[in-house]
PLY file of the C-alpha trace (Angstrom):
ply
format ascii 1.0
element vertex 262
property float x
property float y
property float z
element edge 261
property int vertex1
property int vertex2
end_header
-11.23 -15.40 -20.36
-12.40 -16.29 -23.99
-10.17 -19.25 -23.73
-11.67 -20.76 -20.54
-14.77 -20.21 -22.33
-14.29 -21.81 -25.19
-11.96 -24.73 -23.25
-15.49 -25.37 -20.78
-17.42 -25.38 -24.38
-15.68 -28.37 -25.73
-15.45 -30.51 -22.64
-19.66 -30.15 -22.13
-19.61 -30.96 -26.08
-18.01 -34.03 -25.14
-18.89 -34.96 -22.15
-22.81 -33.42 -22.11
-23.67 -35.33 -18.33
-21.23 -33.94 -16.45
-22.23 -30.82 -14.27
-19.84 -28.00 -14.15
-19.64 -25.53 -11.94
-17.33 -21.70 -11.11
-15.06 -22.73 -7.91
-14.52 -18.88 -8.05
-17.21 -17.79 -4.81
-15.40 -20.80 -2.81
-11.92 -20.17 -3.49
-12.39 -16.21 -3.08
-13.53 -17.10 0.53
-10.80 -19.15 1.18
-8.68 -16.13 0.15
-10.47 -13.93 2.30
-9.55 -15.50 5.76
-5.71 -16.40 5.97
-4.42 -19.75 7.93
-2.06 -19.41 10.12
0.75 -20.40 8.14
-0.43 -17.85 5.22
-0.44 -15.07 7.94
3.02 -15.79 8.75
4.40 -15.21 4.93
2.62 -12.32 4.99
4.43 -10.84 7.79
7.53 -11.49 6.19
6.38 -10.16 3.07
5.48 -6.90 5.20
8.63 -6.49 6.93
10.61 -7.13 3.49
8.55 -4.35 2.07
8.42 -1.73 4.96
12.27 -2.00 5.22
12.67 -1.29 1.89
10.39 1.72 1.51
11.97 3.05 5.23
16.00 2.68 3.10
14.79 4.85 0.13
13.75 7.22 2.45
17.26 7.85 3.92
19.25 10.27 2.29
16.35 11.85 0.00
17.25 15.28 -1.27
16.97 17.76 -4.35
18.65 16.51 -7.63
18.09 12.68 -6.79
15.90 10.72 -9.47
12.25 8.98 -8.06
13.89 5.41 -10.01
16.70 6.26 -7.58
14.44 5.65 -4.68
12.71 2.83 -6.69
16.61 1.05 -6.88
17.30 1.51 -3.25
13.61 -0.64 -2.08
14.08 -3.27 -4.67
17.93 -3.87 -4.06
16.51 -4.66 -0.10
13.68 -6.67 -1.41
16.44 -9.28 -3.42
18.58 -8.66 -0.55
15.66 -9.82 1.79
14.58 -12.90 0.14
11.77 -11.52 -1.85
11.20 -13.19 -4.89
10.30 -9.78 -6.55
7.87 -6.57 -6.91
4.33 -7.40 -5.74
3.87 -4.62 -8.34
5.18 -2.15 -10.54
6.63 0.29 -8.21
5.27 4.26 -7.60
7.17 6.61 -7.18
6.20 10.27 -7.65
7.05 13.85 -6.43
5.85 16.75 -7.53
3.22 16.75 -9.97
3.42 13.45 -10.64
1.80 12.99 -7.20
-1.66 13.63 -8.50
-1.48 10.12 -11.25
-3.11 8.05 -10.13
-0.73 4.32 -10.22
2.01 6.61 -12.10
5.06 4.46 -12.86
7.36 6.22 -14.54
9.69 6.76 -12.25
12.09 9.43 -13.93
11.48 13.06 -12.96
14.02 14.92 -11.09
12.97 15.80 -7.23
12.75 19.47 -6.92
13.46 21.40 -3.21
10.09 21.78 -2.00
8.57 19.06 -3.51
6.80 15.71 -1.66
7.71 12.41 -3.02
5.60 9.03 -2.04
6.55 5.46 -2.30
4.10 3.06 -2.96
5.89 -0.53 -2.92
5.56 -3.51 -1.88
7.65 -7.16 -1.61
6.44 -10.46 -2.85
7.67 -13.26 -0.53
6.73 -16.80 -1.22
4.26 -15.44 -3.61
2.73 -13.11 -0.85
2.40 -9.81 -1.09
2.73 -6.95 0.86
1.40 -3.17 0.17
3.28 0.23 1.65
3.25 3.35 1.19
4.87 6.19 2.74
5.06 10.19 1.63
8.21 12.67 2.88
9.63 15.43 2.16
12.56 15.99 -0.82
14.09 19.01 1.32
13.98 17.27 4.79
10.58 19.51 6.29
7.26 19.57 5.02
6.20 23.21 4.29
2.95 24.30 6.24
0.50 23.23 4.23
2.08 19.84 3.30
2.18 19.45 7.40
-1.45 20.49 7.70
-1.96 17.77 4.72
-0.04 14.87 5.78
-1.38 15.19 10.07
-4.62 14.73 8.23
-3.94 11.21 6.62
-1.61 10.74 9.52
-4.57 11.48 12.25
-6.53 9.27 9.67
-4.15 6.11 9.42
-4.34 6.08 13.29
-7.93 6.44 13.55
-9.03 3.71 11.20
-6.57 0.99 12.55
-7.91 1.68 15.97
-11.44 1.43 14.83
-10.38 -2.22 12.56
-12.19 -5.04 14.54
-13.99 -8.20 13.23
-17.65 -7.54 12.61
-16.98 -3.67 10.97
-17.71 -3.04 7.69
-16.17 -1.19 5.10
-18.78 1.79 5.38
-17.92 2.17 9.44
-14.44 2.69 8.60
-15.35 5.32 5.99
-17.12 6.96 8.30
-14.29 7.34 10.94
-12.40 8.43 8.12
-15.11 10.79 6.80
-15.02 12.61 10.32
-11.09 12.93 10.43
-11.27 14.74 6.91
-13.93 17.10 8.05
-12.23 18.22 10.92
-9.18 18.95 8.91
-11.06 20.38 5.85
-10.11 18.24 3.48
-13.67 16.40 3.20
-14.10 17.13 -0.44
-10.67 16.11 -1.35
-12.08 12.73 0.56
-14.85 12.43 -1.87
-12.89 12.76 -5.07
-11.22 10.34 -3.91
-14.80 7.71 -3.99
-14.53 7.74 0.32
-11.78 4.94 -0.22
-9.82 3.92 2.20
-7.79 0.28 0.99
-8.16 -2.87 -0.43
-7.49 -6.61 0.06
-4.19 -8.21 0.28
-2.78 -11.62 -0.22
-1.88 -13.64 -3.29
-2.57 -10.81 -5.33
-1.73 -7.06 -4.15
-5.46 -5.95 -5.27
-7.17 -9.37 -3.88
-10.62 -10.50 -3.82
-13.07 -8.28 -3.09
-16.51 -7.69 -1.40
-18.32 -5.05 0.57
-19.12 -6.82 3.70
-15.96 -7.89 4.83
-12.81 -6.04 6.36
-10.20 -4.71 4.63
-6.63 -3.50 4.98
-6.90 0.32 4.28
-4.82 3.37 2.83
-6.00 7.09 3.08
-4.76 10.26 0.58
-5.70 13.37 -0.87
-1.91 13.34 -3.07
-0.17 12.89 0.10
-0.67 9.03 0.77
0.00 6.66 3.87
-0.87 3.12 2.94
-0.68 -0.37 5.80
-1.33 -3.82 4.74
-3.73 -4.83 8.79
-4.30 -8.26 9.84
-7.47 -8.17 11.66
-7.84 -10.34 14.62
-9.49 -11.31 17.61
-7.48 -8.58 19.34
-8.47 -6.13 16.95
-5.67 -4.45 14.45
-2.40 -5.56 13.67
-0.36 -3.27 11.52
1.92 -5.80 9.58
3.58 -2.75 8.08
4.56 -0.26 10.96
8.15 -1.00 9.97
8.23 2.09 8.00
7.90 4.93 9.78
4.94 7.74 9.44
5.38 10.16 12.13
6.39 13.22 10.90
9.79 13.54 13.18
10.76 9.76 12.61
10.45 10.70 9.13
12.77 13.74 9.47
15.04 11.74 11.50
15.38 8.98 8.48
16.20 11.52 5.69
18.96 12.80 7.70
20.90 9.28 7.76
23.17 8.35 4.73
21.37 7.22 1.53
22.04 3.35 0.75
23.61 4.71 -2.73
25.56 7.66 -1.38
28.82 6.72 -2.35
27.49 6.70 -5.99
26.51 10.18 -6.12
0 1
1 2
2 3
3 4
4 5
5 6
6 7
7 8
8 9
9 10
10 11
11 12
12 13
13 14
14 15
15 16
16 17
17 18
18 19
19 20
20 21
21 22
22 23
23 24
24 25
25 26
26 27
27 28
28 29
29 30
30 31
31 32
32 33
33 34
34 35
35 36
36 37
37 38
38 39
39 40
40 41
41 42
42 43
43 44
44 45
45 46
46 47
47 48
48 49
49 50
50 51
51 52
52 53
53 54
54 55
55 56
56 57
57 58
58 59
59 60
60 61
61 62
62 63
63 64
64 65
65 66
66 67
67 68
68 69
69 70
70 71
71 72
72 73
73 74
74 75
75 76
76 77
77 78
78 79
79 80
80 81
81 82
82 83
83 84
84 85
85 86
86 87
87 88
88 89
89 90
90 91
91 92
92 93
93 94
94 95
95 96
96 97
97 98
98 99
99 100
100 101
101 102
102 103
103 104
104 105
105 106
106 107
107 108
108 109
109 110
110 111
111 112
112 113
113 114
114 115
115 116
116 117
117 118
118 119
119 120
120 121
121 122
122 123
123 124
124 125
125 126
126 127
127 128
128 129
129 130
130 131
131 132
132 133
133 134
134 135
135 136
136 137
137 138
138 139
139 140
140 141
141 142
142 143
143 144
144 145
145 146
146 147
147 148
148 149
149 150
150 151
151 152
152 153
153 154
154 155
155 156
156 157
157 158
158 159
159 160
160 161
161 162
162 163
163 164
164 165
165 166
166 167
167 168
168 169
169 170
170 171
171 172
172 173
173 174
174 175
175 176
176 177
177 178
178 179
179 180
180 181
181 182
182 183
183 184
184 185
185 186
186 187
187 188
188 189
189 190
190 191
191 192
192 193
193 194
194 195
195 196
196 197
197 198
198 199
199 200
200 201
201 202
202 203
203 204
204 205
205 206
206 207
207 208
208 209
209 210
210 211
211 212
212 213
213 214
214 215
215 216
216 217
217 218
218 219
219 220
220 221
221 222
222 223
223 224
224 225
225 226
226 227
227 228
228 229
229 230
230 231
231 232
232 233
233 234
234 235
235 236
236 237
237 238
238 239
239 240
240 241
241 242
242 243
243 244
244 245
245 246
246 247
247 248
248 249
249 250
250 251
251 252
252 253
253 254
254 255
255 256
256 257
257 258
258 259
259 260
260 261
């Protein structure tokens, strides 16, 4: 920041002996590793944000607006205790699938089209980071089945392999062999192989290639999990929301929060 800079440039002006030095490396490692008592705000960050993103769900069909969705998880987030969005909401069906962080948030849901969520709460200034993808008629059409048991087979296969000691580049690679088998290995590469991202303080938190990571998988159909990683291996902190496909189906049948608005 140019102000930092020029705030560090006056105090060595007037104080030249004393030694100053970035905090940054040491408080990004106490970021990395979360005490017990962080762990527990995260959880309830988690369950505030997969309940939310498991409500919009309900109820989802043709003519509804993607900020309708978007009203439905925040009004559980307040209702919850969150203090807010751990960031600006996505939600996007259609073609609007295929931005990357779109937040617009206003095109009409079409009969045949996929919608995702990608949402999270922010609970005692924790953060939590879900996303789920369903279908706006009820069923997924072949190929968004064929799609979506990918990244589904995928979500399952990386949390099973999340363990201290594995790196970034082992999960990949467990991912990489999912995507082959389903044909959708180039769609992994456009992508840049990624599979998540740090969570915490910040939804996009510290980073750095040697350490483990809570993950998300897509090729414009996403799943995304914030994982503790323990002793005992993976803890999905998320699994609130449902992914499998008939769970899923089951949800959009129930009532919409908002029904009795429509």
């Amino acid at each position: 920041m140019p102000e930092s800079k020029q705030a560090i440039s006056v105090i060595q002006q007037l104080v030249p002996q004393l030694v100053l030095q970035d905090l940054n490396p040491l408080l990004d490692d106490m970021r990395w590793i979360k005490t017990p008592y962080e762990i527990e705000l995260m959880r309830k960050s988690c369950k505030i944000g997969a309940e939310g993103v498991k409500e919009a769900i309900k109820g989802t069909r043709p003519g509804m607006y993607e900020y309708e969705l978007e009203a439905v998880a925040r009004f559980v987030y307040a209702k919850l205790g969150a203090r807010g969005d751990a960031f600006r909401p996505i939600v996007a069906s259609g073609p609007n699938t295929t931005i990357w962080h779109y937040s617009a948030n206003n095109r009409q849901m079409n009969d045949g089209d996929v919608v995702y969520m990608d949402y999270g709460a922010d609970y005692e200034y924790y953060t939590s980071d879900v996303t789920r993808t369903w279908p706006v008629s009820g069923r997924f059409t072949p190929e968004q089945e064929k799609m979506y048991g990918c990244i589904l087979e995928v979500r399952e296969t990386v949390i099973a392999a999340m363990k201290p000691g594995v790196t970034i580049g082992n999960l990949q690679d467990v991912a990489e062999e999912v995507y082959k088998i389903h044909g959708f290995y180039k769609e992994f590469l456009a992508i840049g192989r990624s599979i998540g991202h740090t969570v915490g303080i910040s939804v996009h938190d510290v980073l750095s290639s040697d350490r483990k990571r809570p993950f998300e998988a897509g090729v414009h159909l996403r799943l995304e999990d914030t994982v503790l990683i323990t002793s005992r291996g993976a803890d999905n902190m998320t699994a609130g929301a449902p992914a499998v496909v008939e769970e899923i189906y089951a949800l959009i049948r129930q009532k919409a929060l908002g029904a009795n608005y429509q």
